[in-house]
C-alpha positions in Angstrom: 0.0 0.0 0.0 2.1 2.7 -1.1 -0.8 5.2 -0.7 -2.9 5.1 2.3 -4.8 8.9 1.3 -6.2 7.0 -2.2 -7.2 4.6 -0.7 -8.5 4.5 2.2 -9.8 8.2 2.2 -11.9 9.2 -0.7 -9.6 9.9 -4.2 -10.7 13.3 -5.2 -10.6 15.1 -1.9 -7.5 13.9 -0.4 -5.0 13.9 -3.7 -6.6 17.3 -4.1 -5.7 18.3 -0.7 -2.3 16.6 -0.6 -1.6 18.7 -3.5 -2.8 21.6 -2.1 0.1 21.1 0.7 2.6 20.3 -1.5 1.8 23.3 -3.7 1.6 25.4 -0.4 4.8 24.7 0.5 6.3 25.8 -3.3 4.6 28.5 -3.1 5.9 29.8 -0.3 9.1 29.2 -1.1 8.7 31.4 -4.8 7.1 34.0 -2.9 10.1 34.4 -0.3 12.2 34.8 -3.8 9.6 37.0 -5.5 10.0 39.4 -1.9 13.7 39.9 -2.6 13.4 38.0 1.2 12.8 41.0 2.4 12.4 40.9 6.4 10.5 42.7 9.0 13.3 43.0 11.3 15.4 44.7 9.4 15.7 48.7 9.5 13.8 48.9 5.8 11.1 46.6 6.6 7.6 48.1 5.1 6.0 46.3 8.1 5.4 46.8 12.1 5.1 44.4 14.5 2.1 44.8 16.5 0.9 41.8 18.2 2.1 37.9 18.3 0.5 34.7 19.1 1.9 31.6 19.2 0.7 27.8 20.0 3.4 25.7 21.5 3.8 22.1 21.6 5.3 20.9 25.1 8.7 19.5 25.0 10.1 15.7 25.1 8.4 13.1 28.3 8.0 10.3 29.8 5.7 8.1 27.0 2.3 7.7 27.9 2.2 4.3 27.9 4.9 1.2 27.5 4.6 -1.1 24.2 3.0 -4.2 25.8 5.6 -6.9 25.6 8.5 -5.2 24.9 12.0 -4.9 26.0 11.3 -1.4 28.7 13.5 1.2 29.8 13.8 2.6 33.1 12.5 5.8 33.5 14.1 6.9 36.5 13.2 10.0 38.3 16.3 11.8 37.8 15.4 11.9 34.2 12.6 14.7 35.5 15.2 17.4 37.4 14.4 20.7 36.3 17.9 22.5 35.1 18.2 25.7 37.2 18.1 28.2 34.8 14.1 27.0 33.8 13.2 28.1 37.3 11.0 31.0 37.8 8.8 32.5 40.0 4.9 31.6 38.9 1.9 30.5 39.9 -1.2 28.5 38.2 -4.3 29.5 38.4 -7.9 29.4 36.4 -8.7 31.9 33.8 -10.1 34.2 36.2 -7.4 34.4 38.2 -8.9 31.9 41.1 -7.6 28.6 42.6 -6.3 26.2 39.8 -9.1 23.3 38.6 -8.0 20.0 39.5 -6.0 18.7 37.4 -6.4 16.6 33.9 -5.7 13.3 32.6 -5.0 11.6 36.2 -4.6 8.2 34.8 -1.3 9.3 33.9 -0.2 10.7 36.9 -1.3 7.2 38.4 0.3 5.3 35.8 4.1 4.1 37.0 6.5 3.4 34.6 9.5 1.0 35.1 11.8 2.8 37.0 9.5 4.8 38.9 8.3 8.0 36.9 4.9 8.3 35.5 3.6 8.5 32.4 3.5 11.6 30.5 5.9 13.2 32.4 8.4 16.7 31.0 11.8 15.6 31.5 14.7 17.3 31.6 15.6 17.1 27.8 11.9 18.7 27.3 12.8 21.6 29.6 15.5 22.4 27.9 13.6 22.3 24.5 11.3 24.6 25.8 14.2 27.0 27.2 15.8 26.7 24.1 12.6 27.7 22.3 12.2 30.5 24.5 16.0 31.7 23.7 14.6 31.7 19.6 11.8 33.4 20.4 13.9 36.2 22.6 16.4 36.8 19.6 13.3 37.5 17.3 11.6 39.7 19.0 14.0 41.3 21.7 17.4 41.4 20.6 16.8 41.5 16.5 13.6 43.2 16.9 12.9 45.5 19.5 9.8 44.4 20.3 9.0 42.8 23.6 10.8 43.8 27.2 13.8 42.2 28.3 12.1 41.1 31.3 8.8 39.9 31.8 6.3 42.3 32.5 2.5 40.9 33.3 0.9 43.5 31.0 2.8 42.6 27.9 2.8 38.8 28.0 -0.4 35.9 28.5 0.5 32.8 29.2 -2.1 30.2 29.2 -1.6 26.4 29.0 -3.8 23.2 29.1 -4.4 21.8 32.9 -2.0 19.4 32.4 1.4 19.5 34.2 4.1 19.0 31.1 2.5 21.9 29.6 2.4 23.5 32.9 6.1 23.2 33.2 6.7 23.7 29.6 4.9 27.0 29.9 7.1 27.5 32.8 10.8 26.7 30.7 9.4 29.0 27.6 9.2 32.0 29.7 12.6 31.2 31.8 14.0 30.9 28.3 12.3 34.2 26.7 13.0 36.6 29.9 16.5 34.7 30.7 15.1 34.0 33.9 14.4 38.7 34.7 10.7 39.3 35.7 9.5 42.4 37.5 6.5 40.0 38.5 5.0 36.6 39.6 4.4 34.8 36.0 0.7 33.8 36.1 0.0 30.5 34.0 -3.8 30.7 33.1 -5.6 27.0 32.4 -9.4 25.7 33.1 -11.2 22.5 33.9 -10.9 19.9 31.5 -14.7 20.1 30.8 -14.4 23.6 29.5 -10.9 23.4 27.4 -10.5 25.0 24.0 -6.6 24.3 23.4 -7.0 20.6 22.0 -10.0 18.2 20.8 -12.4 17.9 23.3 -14.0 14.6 23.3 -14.6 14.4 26.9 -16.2 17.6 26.9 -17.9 17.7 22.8 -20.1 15.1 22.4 -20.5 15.6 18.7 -16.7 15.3 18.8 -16.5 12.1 20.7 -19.1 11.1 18.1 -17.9 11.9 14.9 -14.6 10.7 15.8 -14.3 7.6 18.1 -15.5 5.0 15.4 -12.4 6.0 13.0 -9.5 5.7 15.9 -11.2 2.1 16.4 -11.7 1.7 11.9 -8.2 3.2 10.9 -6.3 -0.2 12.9 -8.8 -2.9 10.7 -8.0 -1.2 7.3 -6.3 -4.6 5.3 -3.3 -2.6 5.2 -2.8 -1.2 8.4 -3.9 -4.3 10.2 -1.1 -6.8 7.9 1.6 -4.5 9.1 0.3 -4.1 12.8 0.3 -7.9 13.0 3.8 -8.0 11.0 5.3 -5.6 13.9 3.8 -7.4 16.5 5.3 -10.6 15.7 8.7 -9.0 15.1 8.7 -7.2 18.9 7.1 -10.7 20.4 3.8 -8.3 21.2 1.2 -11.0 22.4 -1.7 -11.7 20.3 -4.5 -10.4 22.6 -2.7 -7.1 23.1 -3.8 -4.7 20.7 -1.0 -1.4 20.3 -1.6 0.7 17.3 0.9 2.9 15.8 0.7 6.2 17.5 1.0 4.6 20.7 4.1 2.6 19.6 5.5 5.9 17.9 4.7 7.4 21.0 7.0 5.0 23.4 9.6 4.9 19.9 10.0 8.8 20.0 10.1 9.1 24.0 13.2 6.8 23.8 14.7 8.3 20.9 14.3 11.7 22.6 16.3 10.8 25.6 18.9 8.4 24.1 17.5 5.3 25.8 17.3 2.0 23.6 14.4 0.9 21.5 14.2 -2.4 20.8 16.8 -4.2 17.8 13.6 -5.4 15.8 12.0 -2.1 16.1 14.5 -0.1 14.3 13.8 -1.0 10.6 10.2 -0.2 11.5 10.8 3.5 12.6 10.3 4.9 8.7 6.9 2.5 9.1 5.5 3.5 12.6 6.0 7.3 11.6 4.4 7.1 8.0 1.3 4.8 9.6 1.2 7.3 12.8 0.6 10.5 10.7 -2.0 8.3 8.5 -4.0 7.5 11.6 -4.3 10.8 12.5 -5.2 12.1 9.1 -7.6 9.4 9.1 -9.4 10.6 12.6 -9.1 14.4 11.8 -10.5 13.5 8.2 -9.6 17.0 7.2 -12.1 16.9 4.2 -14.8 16.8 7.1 -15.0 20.8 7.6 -17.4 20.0 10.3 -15.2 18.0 12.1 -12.1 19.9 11.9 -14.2 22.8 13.0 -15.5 21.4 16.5 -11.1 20.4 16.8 -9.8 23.4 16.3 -12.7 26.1 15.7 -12.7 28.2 19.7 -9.3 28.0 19.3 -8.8 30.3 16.1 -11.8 32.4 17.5 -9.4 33.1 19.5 -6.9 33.8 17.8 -8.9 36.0 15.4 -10.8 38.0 18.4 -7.6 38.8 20.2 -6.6 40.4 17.1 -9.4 42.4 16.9 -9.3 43.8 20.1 -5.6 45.0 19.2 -6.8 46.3 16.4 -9.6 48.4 18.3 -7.7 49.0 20.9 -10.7 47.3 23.0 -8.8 44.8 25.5 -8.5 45.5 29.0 -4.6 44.7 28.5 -3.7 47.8 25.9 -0.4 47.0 26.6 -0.7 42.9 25.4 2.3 42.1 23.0 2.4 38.1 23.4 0.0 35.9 23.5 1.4 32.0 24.4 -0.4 29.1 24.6 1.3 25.5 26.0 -0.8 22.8 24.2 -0.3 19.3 22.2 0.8 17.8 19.2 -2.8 16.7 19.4 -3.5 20.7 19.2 -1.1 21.7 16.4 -2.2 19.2 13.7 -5.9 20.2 12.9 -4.9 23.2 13.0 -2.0 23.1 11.0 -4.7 21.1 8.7 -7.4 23.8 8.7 -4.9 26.2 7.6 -3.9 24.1 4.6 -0.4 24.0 5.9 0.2 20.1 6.9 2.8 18.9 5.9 2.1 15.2 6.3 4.7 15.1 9.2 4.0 14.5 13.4 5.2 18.0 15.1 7.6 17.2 17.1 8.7 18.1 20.5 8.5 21.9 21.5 6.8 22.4 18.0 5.3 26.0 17.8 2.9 27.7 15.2 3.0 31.8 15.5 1.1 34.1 14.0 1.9 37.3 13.7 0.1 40.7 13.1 1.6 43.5 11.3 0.7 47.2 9.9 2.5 48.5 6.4 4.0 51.7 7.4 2.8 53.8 4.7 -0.5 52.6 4.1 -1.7 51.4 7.5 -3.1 47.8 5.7 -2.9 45.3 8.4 -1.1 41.6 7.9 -1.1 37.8 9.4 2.1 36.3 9.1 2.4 32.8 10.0 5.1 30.3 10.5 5.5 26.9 11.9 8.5 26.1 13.5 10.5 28.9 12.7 9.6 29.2 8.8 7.2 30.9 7.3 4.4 29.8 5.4 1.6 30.3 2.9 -1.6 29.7 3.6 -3.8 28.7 0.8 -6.4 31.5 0.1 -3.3 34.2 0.8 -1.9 36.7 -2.0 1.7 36.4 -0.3 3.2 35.3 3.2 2.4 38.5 4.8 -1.7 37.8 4.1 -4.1 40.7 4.1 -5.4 40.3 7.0 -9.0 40.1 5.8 -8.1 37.1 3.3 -6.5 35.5 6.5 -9.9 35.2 8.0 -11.4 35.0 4.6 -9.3 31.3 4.5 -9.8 30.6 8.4 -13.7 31.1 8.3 -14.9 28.0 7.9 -13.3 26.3 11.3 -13.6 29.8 13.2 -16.0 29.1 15.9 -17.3 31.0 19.0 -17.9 29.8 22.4 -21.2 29.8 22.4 -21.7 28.1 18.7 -19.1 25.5 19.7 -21.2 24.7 22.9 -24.9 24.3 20.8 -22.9 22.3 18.2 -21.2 19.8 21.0 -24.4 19.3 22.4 -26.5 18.8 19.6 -28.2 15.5 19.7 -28.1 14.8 16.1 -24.8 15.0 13.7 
């Protein structure tokens, strides 16, 4: 099966959109060359910063769960120590500045590895991803452009992450990273209850969601192809036959390992092209991102979001005048539909400490306002846009159709009928 999108996804829509990405990604590369690559931080830049946003994925863990059967590791706790130079002074707590919710996803917390760290846990390699990320982020926009303080001010920066504690902490490393550790006061790390999240697919708390989707995580693994080579892998590792792994959870243990220079199994390695082409098919297959509806109850509060905070720069109606950064901690869970909705997916799993950021700008002369985006440090072109730096009404022009407000999301997740 050489390829899964013909056939196991319907032929017109995803070749179409397969070329779309590939053509996406040309394009943007021709219309860096066309620019004469000419930059915003540099003194004869057309273009001014106003306001940035980005969505961060947290850095490398402990895996989520072991591959049944196979040879473990031992994740031992001193794989977790946070290096000194992440530490800063913050505190947690819910979107309206009140106690933090209790915490998400406790059957990791519960969930002992061998050697005696949980599952799902930042290590010590993530931290430093995220600090690193941080350090990228602070040459862009403090020492090449002078854009944000050199220390952390409360007014300038929101920080907001999912209630979950590697994003907490990645959160946490980011900032330590971006403000080399300076802050003029306590770093507040906004989250909610999981019931109530926005920053990744909801299933627990959209039932439409749960709906739509939970039939094709369980379909994907019978597909005749998938299911020969789940059963070929499984009798290479020694897996048992009533265990049933599929390929994003062995990817997820493979990568985890990788990540921290701990050894995957002999028989595993001349899978690892495999596991990562059949992981990224699996979640193209659950996203389905020829199902607008779909994608839109995934990802669509999170670019209402995006698009409102714009607005409120642009009006100058926030409460914070002063707002510069906008971060969010989330998932790789979090970064693909919407790295899907923008047409920019490029068929490959976001790795650790991943980060999409838009950017708003205003031309100098003529006051026109722009949405640049990038995705890990390169800037793309999203279908529906006349040139990287998009208009910023044919931005929302190309985001429309997975924009959705709190209120819509909420009817649409409880609807009783698809």
């Amino acid at each position: 099966m050489k390829n899964l999108w013909i056939k196991s996804f319907a032929v017109g829509s995803a070749s179409t959109g397969l070329c779309s990405l590939l053509w996406s990604q040309k394009k943007t590369e021709s219309d860096q060359l066309a620019s004469g690559c000419t930059s915003d931080r540099t003194p004869s830049s057309p273009y001014e910063l106003m306001l940035v946003q980005i969505l961060f994925r947290h850095g490398a863990r402990t895996p989520l769960k072991s591959i049944p059967d196979v040879m473990e590791v031992q994740w031992v706790p001193t794989l977790l120590e946070p290096p000194a130079h992440t530490l800063i002074n913050y505190v947690v707590t819910d979107l309206q500045g009140g106690p933090k919710p209790p915490r998400f996803l406790p059957q990791y917390q519960n969930r002992t590895l061998t050697g005696g760290s949980f599952a799902g846990q930042l290590t010590t390699v993530g931290m430093q991803q995220l600090y690193d990320l941080g350090e990228r982020l602070r040459r862009r926009y403090i020492e090449e452009t002078p854009f944000l303080s050199s220390t952390f001010i409360p007014a300038e920066v929101y920080v907001r992450s999912t209630n979950v504690r590697r994003t907490i902490e990645s959160a946490r490393c980011l900032v330590a990273g971006l403000f080399q550790q300076k802050q003029k006061d306590v770093v507040q790390i906004l989250t909610t209850d999981a019931e109530s999240e926005i920053l990744y697919p909801n299933y627990q708390g959209c039932k439409m969601l749960q709906m739509f989707s939970s039939h094709r995580w369980a379909e994907f693994s019978t597909l005749p192809d998938i299911a020969a080579d789940l059963e070929r892998i499984k009798s290479a590792l020694g897996i048992a036959a009533n265990q049933h792994p599929d390929f994003i959870l062995i990817r997820d243990d493979m990568v985890a390992r990788q990540a921290h220079g701990l050894p995957c199994p002999p028989e595993l390695e001349s899978w690892t092209n495999r596991v990562e082409q059949r992981a990224v098919e699996m979640i193209f297959h659950v996203y389905e991102p020829t199902d607008r509806e779909k994608l839109q109850l995934c990802v669509g509060p999170v670019f209402h979001t995006l698009l409102a905070n714009i607005e409120e720069k642009l009006q100058g109606g926030s409460a914070e005048p002063d707002r510069k950064l906008y971060l969010y901690s989330v998932h790789d869970t979090t970064l693909i539909p919407c790295l899907m909705a923008m047409g920019i997916f490029h068929l490959k799993w976001p790795p650790f400490a991943a980060d999409i950021t838009l950017e708003l700008h205003r031309h100098r002369q003529t006051s026109a306002t722009f949405v640049k985006v990038s995705y890990m440090g390169q800037d793309e072109l999203i279908p529906g846009c006349s040139g990287v730096y998009c208009p910023l009404e044919e931005f929302k022009r190309a985001v429309a159709a997975y924009s959705m407000s709190a209120e819509l999301y909420k009817s649409r997740c409880d609807s009783p009928e698809p």
